[in-house]
MDAnalysis code that builds the backbone (N, CA, C; Angstrom):
import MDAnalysis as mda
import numpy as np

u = mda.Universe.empty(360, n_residues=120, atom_resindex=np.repeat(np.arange(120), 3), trajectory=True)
u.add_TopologyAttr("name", ["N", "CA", "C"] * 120)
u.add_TopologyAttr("resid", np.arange(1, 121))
u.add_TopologyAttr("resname", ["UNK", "UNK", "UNK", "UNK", "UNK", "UNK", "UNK", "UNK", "UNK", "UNK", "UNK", "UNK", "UNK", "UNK", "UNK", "UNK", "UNK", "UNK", "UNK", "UNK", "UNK", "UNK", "UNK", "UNK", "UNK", "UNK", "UNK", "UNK", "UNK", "UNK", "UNK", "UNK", "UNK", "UNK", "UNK", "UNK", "UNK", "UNK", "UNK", "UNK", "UNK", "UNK", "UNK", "UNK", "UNK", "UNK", "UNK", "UNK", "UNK", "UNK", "UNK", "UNK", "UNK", "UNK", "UNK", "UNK", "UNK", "UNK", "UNK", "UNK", "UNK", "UNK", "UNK", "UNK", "UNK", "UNK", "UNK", "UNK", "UNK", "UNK", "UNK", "UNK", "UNK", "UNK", "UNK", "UNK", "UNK", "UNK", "UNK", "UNK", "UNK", "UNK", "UNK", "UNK", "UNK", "UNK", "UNK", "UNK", "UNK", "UNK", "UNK", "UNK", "UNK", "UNK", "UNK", "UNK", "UNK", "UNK", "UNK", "UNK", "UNK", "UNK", "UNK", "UNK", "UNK", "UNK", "UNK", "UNK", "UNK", "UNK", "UNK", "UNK", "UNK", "UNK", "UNK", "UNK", "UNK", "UNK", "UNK", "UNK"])
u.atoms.positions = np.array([
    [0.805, -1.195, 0.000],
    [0.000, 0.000, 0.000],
    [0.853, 1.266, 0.000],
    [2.013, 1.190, 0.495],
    [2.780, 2.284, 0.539],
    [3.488, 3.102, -0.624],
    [3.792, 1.533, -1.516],
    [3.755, 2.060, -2.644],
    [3.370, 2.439, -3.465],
    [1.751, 2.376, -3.602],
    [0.805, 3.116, -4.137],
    [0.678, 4.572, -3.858],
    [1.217, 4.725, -2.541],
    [0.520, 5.957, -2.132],
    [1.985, 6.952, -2.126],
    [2.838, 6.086, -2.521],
    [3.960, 6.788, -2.889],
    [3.945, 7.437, -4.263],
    [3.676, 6.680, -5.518],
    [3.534, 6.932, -6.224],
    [2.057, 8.327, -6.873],
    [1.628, 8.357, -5.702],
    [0.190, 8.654, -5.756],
    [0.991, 10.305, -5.280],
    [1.737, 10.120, -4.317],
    [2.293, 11.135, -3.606],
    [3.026, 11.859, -5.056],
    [4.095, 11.584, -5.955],
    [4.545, 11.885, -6.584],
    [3.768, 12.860, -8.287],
    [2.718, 11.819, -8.193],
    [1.645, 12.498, -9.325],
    [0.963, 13.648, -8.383],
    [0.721, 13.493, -7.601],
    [0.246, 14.824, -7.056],
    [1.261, 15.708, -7.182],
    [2.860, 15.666, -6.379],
    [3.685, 16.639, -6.725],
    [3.920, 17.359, -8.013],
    [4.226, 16.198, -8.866],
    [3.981, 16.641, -10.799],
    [3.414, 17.484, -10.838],
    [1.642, 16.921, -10.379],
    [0.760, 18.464, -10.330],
    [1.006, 19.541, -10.104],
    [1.019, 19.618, -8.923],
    [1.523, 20.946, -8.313],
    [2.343, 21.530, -9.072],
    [3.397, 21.338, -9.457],
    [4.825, 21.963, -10.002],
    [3.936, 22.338, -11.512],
    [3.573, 21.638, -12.197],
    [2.961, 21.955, -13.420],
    [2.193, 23.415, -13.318],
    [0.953, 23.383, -12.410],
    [-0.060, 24.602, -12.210],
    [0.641, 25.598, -11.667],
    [2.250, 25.272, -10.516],
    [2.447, 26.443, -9.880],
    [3.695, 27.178, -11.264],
    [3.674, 26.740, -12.239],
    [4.552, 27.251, -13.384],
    [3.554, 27.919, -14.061],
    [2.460, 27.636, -14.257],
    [1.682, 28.723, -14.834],
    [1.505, 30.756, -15.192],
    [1.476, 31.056, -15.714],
    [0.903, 32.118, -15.198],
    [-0.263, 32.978, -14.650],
    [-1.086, 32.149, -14.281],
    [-2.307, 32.002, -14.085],
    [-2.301, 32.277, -12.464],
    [-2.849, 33.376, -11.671],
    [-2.341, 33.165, -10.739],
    [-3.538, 32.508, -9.660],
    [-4.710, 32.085, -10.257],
    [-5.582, 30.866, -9.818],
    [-5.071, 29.548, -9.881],
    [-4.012, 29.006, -10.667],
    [-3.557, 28.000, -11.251],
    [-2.619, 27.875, -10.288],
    [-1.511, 28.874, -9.815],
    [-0.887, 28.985, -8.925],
    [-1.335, 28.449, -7.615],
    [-2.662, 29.328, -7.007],
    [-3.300, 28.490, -5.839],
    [-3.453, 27.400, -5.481],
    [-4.266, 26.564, -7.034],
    [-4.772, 25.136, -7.232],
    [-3.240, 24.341, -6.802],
    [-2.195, 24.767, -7.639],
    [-0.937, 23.938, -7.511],
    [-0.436, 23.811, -6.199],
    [-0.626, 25.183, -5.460],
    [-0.387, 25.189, -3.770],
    [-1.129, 24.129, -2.857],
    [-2.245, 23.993, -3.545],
    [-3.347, 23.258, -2.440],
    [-2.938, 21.917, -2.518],
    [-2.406, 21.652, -3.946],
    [-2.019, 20.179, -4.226],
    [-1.189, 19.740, -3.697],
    [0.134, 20.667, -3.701],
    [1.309, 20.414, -3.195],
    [0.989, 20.248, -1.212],
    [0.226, 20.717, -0.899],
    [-0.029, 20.664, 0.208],
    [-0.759, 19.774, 0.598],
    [-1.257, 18.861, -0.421],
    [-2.038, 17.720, 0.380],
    [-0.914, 16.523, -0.241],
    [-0.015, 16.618, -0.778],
    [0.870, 15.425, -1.115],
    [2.001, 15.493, 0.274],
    [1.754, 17.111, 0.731],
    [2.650, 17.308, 2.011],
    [2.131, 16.134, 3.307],
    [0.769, 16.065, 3.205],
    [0.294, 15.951, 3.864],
    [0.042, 14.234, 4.390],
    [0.120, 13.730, 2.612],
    [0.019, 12.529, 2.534],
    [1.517, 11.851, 2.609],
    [2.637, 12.992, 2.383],
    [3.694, 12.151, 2.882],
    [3.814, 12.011, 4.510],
    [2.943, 12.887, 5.170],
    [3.541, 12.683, 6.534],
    [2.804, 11.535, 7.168],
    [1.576, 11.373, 6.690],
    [0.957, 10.177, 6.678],
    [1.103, 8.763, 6.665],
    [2.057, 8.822, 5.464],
    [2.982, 7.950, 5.054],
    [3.952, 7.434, 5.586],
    [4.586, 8.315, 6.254],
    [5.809, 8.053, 6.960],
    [5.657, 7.601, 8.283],
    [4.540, 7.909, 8.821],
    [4.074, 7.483, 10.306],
    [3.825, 6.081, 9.815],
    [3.887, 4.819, 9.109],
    [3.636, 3.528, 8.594],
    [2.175, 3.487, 8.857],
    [1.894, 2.689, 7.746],
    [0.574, 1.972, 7.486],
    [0.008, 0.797, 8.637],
    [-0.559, 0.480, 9.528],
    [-0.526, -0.237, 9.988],
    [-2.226, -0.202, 10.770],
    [-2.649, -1.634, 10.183],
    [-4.139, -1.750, 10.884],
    [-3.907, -2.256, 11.796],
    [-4.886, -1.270, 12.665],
    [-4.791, -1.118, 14.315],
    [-6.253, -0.869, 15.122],
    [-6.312, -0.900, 16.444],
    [-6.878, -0.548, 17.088],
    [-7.101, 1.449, 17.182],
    [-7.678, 2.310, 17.514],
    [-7.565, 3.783, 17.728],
    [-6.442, 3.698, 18.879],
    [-5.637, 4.663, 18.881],
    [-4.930, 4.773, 20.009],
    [-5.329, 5.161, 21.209],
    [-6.348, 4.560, 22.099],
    [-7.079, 5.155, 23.346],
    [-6.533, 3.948, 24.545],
    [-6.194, 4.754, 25.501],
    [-5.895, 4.341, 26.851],
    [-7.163, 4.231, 27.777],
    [-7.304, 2.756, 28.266],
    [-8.091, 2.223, 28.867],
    [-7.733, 2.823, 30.231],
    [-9.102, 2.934, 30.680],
    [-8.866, 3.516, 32.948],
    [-7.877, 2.820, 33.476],
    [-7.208, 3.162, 34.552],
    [-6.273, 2.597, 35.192],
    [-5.050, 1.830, 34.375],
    [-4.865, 2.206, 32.923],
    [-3.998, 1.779, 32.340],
    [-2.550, 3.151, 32.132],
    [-1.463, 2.401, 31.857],
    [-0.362, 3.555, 31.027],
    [-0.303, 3.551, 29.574],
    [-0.463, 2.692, 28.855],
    [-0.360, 2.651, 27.920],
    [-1.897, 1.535, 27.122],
    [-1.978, 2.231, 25.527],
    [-3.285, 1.287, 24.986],
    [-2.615, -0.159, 24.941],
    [-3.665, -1.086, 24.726],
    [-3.608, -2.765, 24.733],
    [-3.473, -2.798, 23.119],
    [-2.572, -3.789, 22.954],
    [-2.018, -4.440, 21.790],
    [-1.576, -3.467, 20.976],
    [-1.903, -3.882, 19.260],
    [-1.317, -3.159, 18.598],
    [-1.960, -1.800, 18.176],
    [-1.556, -0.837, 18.154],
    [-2.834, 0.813, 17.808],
    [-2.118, 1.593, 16.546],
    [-2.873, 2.674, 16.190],
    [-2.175, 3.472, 15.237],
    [-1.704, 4.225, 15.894],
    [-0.579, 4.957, 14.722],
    [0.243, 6.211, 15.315],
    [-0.451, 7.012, 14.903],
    [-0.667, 7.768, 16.748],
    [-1.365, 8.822, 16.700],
    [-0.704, 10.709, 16.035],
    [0.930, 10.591, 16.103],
    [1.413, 11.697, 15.908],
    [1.161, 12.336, 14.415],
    [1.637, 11.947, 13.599],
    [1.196, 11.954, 12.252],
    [-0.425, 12.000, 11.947],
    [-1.384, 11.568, 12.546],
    [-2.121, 11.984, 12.289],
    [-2.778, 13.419, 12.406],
    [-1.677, 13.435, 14.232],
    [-2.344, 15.050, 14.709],
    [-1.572, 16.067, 13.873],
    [-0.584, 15.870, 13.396],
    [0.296, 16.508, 12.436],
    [-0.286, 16.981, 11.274],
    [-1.295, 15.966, 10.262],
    [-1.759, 16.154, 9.364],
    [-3.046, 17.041, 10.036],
    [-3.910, 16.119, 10.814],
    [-5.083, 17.026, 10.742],
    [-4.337, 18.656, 11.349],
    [-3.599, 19.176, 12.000],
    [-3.248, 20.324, 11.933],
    [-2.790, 20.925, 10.912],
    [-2.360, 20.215, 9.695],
    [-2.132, 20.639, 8.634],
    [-2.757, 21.153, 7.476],
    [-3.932, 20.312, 7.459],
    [-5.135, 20.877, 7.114],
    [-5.711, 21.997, 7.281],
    [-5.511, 22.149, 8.275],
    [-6.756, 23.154, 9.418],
    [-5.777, 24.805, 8.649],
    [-4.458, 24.798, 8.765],
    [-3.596, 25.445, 8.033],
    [-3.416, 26.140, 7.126],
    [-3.347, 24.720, 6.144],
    [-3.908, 24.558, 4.755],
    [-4.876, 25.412, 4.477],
    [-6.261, 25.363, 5.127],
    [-6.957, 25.990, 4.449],
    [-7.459, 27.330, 4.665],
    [-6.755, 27.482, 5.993],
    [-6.936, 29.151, 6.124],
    [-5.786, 29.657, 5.147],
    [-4.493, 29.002, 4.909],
    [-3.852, 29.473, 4.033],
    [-4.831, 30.072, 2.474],
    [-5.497, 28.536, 2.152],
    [-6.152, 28.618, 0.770],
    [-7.037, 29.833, 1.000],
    [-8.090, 30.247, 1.892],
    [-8.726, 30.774, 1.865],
    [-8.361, 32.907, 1.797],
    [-7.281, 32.600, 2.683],
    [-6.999, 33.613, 2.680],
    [-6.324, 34.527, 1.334],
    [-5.546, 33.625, 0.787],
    [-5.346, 34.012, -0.893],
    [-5.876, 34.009, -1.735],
    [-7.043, 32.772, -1.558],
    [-8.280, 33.232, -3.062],
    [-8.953, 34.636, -2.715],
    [-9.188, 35.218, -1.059],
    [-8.877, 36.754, -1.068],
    [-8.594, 37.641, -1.690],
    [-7.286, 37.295, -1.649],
    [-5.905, 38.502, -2.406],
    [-6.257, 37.982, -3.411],
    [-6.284, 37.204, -3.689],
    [-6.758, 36.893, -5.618],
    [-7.894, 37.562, -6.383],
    [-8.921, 37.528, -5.280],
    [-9.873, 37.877, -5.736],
    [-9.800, 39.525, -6.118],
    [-9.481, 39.990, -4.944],
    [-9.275, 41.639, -4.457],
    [-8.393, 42.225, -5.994],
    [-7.356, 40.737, -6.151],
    [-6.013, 41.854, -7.260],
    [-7.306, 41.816, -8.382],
    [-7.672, 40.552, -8.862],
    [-8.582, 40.522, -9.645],
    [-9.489, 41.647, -10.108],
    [-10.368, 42.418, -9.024],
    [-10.975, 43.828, -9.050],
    [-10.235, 45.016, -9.015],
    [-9.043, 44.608, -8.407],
    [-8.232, 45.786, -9.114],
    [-7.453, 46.248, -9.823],
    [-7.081, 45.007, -10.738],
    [-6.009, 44.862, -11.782],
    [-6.812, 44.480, -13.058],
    [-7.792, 43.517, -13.083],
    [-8.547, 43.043, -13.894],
    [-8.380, 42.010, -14.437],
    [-7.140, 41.444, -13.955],
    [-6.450, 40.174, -14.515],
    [-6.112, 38.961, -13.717],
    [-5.404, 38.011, -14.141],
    [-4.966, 36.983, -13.305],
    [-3.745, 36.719, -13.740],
    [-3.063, 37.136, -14.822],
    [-2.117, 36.870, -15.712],
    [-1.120, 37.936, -14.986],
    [0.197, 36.667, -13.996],
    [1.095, 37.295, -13.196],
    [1.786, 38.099, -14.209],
    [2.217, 38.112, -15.761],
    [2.970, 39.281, -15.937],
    [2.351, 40.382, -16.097],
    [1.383, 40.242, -16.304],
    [0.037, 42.057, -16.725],
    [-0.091, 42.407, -14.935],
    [0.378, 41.817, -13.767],
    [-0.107, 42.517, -12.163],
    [1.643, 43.084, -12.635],
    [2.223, 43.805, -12.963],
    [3.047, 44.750, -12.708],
    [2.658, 45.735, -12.604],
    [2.303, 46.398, -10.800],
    [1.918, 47.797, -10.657],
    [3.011, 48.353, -10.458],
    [4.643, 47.449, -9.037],
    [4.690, 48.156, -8.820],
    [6.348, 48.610, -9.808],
    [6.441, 47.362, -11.155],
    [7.326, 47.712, -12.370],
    [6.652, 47.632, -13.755],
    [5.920, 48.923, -13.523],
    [5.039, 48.558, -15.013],
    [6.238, 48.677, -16.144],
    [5.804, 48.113, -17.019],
    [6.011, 47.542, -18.200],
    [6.814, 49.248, -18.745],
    [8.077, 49.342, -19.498],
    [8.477, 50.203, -20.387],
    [7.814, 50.510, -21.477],
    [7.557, 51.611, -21.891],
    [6.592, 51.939, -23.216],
    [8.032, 51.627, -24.533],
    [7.213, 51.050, -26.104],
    [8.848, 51.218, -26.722],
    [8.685, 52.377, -27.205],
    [9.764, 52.387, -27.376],
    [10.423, 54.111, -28.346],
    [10.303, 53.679, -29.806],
])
């Protein structure tokens, strides 16, 4: 399974790198979000695959009974998420905002603050 999701990990990266070359600066976002959930799925990954019990500690115990999942990586990811998407949210914002005030999305036409030379 790992190697599926390795490989799975890698086509997502492709992605990303593809959209964040764009000039598109929606395309840009999309590629961010991607790259951030292959982030996400590597850390996943790396905590090993392993079917388990939830990691919960029984009363009067120190530690859970038999075998459980790793809980770190998970809290890792779901905080990553949570992240993630105030990140996303907060830039389709600014995207939106340059959008109404530039009129474009096309990162070389947002030169306000090196506009473009007129030719001679």
């Amino acid at each position: 399974m790992e190697q599926l999701l390795s490989i799975l990990i890698g086509i997502l990266v492709a992605s990303a790198v593809y959209l964040m070359l764009a000039r598109n600066l929606l395309r840009f976002l999309f590629g961010l979000i991607l790259l951030s959930n292959a982030a996400n799925l590597t850390i996943f990954v790396a905590g090993r695959l392993t079917p388990g019990a939830p990691p919960l500690v029984p009363d009067g115990l120190d530690a859970p009974i038999g075998v459980v999942a790793n809980a770190l990586p998970q809290a890792l990811v779901l905080t990553a998420i949570v992240i993630g998407f105030g990140l996303f949210a907060f830039a389709l914002i600014l995207a939106f905002r340059a959008y109404q005030s530039l009129g474009t999305l096309n990162t070389d036409d947002m030169r306000v603050a090196e506009p473009k030379e007129p030719h001679s």
